[in-house]
N, C-alpha and C positions, 0 to 999 in steps of 0.2 A: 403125211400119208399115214392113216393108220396102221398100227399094226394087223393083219391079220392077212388073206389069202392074198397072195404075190408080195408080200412086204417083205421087202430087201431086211436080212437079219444084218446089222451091225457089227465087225467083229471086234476084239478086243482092241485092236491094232489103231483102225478103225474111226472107232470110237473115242480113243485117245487125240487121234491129229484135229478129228473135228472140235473138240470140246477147244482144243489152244487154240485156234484162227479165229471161235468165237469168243473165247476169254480175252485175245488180244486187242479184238475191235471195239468190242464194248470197253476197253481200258483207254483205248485209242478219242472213244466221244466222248468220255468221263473227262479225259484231260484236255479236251477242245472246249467243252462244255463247262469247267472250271477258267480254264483263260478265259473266254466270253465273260460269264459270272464276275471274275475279278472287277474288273474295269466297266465305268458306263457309257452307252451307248445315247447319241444324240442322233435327235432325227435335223435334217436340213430341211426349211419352209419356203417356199416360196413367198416372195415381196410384189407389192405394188412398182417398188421403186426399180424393181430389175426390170422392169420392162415399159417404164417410164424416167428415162433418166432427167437428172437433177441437175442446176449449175453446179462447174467444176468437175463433171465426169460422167461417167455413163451407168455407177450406180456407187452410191456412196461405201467404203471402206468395211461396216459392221454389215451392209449387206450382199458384199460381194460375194462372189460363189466360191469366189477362189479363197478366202477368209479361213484359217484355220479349222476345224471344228475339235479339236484336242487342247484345252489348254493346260495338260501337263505335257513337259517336256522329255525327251528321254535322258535315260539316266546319263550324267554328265556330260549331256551338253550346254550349249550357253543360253540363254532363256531370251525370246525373241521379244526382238525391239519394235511393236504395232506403232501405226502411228509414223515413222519415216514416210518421206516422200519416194515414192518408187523410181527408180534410176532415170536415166533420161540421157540421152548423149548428143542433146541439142545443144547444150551448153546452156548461155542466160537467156535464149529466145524459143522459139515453136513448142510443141507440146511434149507432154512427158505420154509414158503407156499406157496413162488409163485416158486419153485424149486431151487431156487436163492443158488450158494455155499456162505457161510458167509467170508467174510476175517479174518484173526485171527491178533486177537490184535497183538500188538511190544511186546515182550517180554522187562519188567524195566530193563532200563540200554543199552541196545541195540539201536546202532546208527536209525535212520529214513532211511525210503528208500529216498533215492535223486529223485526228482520230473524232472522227462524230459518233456522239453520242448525248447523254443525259450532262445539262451543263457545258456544252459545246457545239453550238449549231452548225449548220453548215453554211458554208459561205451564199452569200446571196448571188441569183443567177446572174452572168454578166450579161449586158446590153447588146445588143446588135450593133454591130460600130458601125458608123454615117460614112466612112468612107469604105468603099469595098472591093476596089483596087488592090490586085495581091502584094503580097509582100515580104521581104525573106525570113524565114523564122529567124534569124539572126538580128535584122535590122527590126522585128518585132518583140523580141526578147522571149520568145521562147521554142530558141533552139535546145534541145537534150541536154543537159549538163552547164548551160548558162548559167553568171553568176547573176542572181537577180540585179537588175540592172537601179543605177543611184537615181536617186529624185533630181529631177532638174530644180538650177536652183530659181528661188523666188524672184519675179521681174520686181526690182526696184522703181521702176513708173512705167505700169501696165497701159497706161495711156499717150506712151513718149512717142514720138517721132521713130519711125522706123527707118524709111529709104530707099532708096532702090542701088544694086551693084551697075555701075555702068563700066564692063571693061573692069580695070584694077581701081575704081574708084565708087566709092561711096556716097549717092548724092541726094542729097534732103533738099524739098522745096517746101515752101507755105506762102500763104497770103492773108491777109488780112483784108476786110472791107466793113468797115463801121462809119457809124452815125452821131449825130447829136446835137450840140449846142452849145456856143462859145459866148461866155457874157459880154467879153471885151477882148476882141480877138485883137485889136489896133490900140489897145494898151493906151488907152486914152484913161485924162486923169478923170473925166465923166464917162463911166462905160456906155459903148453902143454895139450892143448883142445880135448874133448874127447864126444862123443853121453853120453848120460843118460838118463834110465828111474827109473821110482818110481811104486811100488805099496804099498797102503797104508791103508789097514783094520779099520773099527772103529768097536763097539761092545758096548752098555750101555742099560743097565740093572736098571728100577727103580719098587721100590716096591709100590705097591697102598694099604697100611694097614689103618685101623684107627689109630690103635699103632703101636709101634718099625718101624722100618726103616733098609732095605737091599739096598746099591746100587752098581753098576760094573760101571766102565768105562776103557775100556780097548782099548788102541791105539796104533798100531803098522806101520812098513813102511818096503822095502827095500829097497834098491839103486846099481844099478848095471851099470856098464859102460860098454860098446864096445871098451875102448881100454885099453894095458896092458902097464905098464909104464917101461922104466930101473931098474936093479936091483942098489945094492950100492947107493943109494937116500935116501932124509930125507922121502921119501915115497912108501909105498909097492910097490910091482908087482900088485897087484889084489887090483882095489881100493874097490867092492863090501861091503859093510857094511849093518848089520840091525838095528834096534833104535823100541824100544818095551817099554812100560809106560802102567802099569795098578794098576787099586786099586780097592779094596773091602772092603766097609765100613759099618759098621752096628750101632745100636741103639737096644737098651731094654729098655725102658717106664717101669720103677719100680713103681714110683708112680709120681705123680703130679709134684714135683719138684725132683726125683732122678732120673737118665739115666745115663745107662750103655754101654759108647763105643767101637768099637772096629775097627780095619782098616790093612789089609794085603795089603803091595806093592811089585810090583815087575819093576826092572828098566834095558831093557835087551842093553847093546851101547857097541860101540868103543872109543879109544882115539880121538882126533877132531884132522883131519889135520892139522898138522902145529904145533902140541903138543910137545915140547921139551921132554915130557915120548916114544915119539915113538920112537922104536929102527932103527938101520941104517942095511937094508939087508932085512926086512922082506917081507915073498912071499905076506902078508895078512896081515891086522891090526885082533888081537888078540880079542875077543869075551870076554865082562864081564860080570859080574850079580849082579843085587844088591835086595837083599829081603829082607823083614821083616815085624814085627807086632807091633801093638799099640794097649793096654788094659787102659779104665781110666774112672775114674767115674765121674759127672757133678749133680752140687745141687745146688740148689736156696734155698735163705736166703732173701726171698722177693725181694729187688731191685740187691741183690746181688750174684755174681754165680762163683763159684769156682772150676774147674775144670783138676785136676789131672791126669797123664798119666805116663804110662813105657814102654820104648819101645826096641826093639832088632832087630838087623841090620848087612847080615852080606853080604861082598863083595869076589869075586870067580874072578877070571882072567883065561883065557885058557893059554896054549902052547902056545907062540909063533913059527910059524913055517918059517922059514929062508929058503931062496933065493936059499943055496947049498944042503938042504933036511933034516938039522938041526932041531933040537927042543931045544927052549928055555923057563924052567922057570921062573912062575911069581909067586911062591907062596910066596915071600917076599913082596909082593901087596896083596896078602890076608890078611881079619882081619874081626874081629866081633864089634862091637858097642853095648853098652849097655847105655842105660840113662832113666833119672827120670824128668819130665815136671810138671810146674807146673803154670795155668793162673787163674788171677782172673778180671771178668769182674761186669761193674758196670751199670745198667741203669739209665745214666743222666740224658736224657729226652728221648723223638722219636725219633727214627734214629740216635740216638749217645748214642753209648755204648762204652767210656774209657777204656781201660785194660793193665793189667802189667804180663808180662811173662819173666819167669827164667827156665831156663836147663843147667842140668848137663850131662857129658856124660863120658865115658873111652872106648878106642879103644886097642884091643889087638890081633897083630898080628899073623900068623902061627909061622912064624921064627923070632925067638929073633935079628938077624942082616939079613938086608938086603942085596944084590948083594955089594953094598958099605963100609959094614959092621959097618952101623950103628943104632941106636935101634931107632924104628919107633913107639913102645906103646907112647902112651899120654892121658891124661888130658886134659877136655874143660869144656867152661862154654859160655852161655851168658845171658842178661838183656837185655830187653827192655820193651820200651812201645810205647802204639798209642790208636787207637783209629776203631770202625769202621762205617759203615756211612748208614744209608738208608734212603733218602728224599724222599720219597713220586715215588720210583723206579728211580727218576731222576736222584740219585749219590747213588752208592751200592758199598761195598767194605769196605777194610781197609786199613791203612797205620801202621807204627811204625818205631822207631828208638831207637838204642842201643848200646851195645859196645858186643865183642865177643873175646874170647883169647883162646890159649890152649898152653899147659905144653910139654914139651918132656921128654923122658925118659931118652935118653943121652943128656949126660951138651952140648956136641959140638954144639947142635943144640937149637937154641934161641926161647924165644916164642913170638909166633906169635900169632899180637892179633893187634885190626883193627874197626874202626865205623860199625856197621850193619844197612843197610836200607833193608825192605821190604814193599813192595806197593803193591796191587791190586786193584786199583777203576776201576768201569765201569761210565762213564757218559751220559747220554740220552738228549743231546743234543736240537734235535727236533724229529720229529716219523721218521726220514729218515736218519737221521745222530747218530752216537757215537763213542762216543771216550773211550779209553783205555789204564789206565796205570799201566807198571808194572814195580816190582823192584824187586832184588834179590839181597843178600850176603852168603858168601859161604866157607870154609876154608877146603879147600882138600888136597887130598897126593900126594907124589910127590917122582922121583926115583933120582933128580938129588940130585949132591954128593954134600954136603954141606948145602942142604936147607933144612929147616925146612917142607916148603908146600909151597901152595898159597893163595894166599886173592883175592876171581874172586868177582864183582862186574860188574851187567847187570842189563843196563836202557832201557825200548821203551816206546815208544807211537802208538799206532794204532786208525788209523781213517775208518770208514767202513760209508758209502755213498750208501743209493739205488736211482739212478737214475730213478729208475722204481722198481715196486714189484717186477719183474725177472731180474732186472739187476742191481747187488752190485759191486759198486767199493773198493777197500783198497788200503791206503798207511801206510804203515811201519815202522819208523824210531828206531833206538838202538846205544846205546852205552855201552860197557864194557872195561874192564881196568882187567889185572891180572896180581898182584903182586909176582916175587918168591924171595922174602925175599932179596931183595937188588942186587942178579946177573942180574935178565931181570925181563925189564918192559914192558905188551904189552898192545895195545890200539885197539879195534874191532868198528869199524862201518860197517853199514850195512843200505842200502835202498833197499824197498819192494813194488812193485805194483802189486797188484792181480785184474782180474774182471772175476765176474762169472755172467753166463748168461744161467739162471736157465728156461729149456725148460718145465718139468711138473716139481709136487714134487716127483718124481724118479728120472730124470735125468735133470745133468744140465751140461756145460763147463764151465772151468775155464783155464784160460790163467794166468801165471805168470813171471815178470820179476824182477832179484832181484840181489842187486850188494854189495860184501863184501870188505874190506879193512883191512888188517893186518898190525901195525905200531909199531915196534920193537926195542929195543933200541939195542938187541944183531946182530951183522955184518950176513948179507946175508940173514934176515928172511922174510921183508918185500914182501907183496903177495895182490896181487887182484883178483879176481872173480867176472864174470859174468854168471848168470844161468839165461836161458830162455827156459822154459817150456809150456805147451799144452795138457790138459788132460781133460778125461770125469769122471763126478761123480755118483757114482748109489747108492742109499738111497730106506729106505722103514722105 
């Protein structure tokens, strides 16, 4: 207000109090306005991202609102740590405050994730799996903290025989049915060639116990030709023959070291072509049988094991049935076997266990004289020893060698008595190759007039080759020799080439070509044979 008409005069007093309330305030903005000044001032901006959140939160850290805008600190205190993860009181699961899901630690022991990037691609997508049938993360391997689970290991014959479980046992079947052509199936010393087919059954049977043990193995074939040969020949009309081999073996688990065996066989053939026993005129080769049993007990004395056996044995022959509609007996070819075994085996070290085996036996016929009228009961015995072998599955089997004899009943007939060898070793080669060795000795019966029997003696070796997991080659090689006590000596060779070419583990083909050689000291015997064969296998 100006001074002048009604203007309040000011008085000393006055004018003093107003001048300090205004020198105060204005001292009062001076030093507001200095604190201001000191320090600077930021403005906050607004973001895209604050109102478009981002993965991992609802707006990233440098543009949150809540974000500092000071970055000095006041004087002594501690200078703040950006960057931490914001508290959370989920623990390792749900989210933290800013919505954020948490990652869950590596479970101890659990590989790291592989980090993709440049020089590290990422894994290739997996496939949709054929079977879609649930299943437990467990039994699929990826249950949370599973150890990654081991490679199953490699089938050693992807195309083997599998099975089926019947109950507590495990039971394989196949068949065979092939074809071909036989040059001299009647073993004549001028071949006359004839079609052949075979069917040939298999059937085994193993038991899956803790204790005792059941097994079957039972194999059979027939052989039938397409043509019928002359009569009055060293060989039938009707060459058709069957050849049948089974066993049933068991085990009783007494105790730790006592076991109680036991084993029924049955051996169902004909005479073999080319057999001096076969008669002259017959429409058929004649049907035999040969069965029996073995009971025996087996004991460990620590390194030592000693095992015992009795066994009974008894051989059947049919009718012969003759060319003119004749019937001829063979019950002077009948007899029973009875014997007592006895082996004692020793562990050396690994894979070689030494043993010594002795049998006794007596044979006693239906009819006291035979067609030739001579007494055919006898007395045997043999010894041996060997040994057998398991290196590490590389070499499995056994060998031995012995002597062997037996008595006759009547003086005319001499005894006959001879070296025994028997061999079985398998050898494992490399993973694709094995070999295979086998021996046999043998001292059988015989109708011819004046002899005692035979001493047969049979050697091979077999080689099996997979050129591929479905494709097995074999070659074959044998040799035997059969003695009948000083009249005739014969000598058998034989080569064998098989390949099979195994389509699934059901079915496979098998091609075979196989060549025999008969060498006789007696006039007119000598025979050759070639058989080639073509057939399908069918297994489960």
């Amino acid at each position: 207000m100006p001074f002048g008409h009604g203007a309040r005069k000011f008085g000393a007093k006055e004018w003093r109090d107003h001048s300090a309330r205004h020198s105060c305030g204005v001292l009062a903005c001076a030093l507001l306005g200095a604190t201001f000044l000191s320090s600077p001032c930021f403005a906050q901006a607004l973001t895209s991202s604050m109102l478009a959140p981002s993965i991992g939160g609802f707006a990233p850290a440098q543009d949150s609102p809540l974000r500092p805008v000071n970055d000095r600190g006041v004087t002594g205190s501690v200078p703040g740590a950006y960057g931490n993860p914001p508290a959370s009181g989920a623990a390792d699961t749900g989210y933290d405050s800013l919505n954020r899901r948490r990652k869950m630690k590596p479970y101890p022991g659990t590989p790291k994730p592989r980090f993709v990037g440049p020089g590290n691609p990422p894994n290739p997508p997996l496939q949709a799996p054929r079977v879609t049938a649930p299943v437990s993360p467990s039994f699929a391997g990826t249950a949370e903290g599973a150890p990654p689970r081991r490679r199953l290991k490699i089938d050693d014959d992807p195309f083997g025989q599998v099975g089926n479980y019947v109950g507590g046992f495990l039971v394989k079947e196949a068949v065979e049915v092939s074809g071909g052509y036989d040059s001299n199936p009647g073993r004549f010393s001028q071949p006359r060639g004839s079609a052949i087919y075979r069917v040939a059954p298999e059937l085994q049977a193993t038991s899956d116990w803790s204790r005792h043990a059941l097994n079957l193995d039972l194999r059979g074939s027939f052989t039938g030709y397409g043509t019928r040969f002359p009569d009055q020949t060293s060989s039938p009309v009707d060459l058709d023959r069957p050849d049948v081999n089974g066993k049933l073996s068991g085990r009783i688990d007494v105790t730790r070291d006592t076991r109680i065996t036991s084993a029924l066989r049955l051996r169902v053939a004909t005479d073999n072509p080319g057999s001096p026993d076969v008669q002259v005129g017959l429409s058929k080769y004649p049907v035999y049988a040969n069965f029996g049993g073995t009971v025996g007990v087996e004991q460990d004395f620590n390194r030592l094991q000693l095992q015992v056996n009795g066994n009974a044995d008894r051989t059947v022959y049919q009718y012969s049935k003759l060319t003119d509609g004749r019937s001829s007996s063979n019950d002077d070819r009948n007899f029973n076997q009875y014997g007592a075994q006895a082996r004692l085996n020793y562990d050396w070290m690994p894979g070689v266990k030494p043993f010594t085996e002795v049998e006794a036996d007596t044979r006693v016929h239906d009819l006291q004289f035979d067609r030739n009228g001579y007494q055919r009961d006898s007395n045997g015995a043999y010894v041996k020893a060997g040994t057998s072998f398991e290196f590490s599955r590389l070499l499995t089997g056994e060998v031995a060698a012995g002597y062997s004899w037996r008595d006759y009943q009547d003086p005319r007939l001499k005894q006959l008595s001879g070296l025994l060898t028997s061999a079985s070793l398998v050898w494992t080669a490399t993973g694709l190759t094995t070999v295979r060795l086998d021996a046999t000795s043998s001292i059988n019966e015989t109708t011819l007039e004046g002899v005692s029997g035979s001493l047969a003696r049979d050697y091979s070796v077999q080689v099996d080759h997979a050129f591929r997991r479905w494709l097995i080659g074999t070659a074959k090689f044998g040799y035997g020799t059969t003695d009948y006590e000083g009249t005739r000596f014969d000598r058998r060779y034989f080569a064998e080439a098989d390949l099979v070419y195994k389509l699934t583990r059901t079915f496979a083909i098998k091609g075979t070509v196989r060549r025999d050689w008969l060498k006789s000291d007696a006039p007119g015997v000598n025979s050759a044979e070639t058989v080639v064969m073509l057939g399908v296998r069918v297994q489960r």
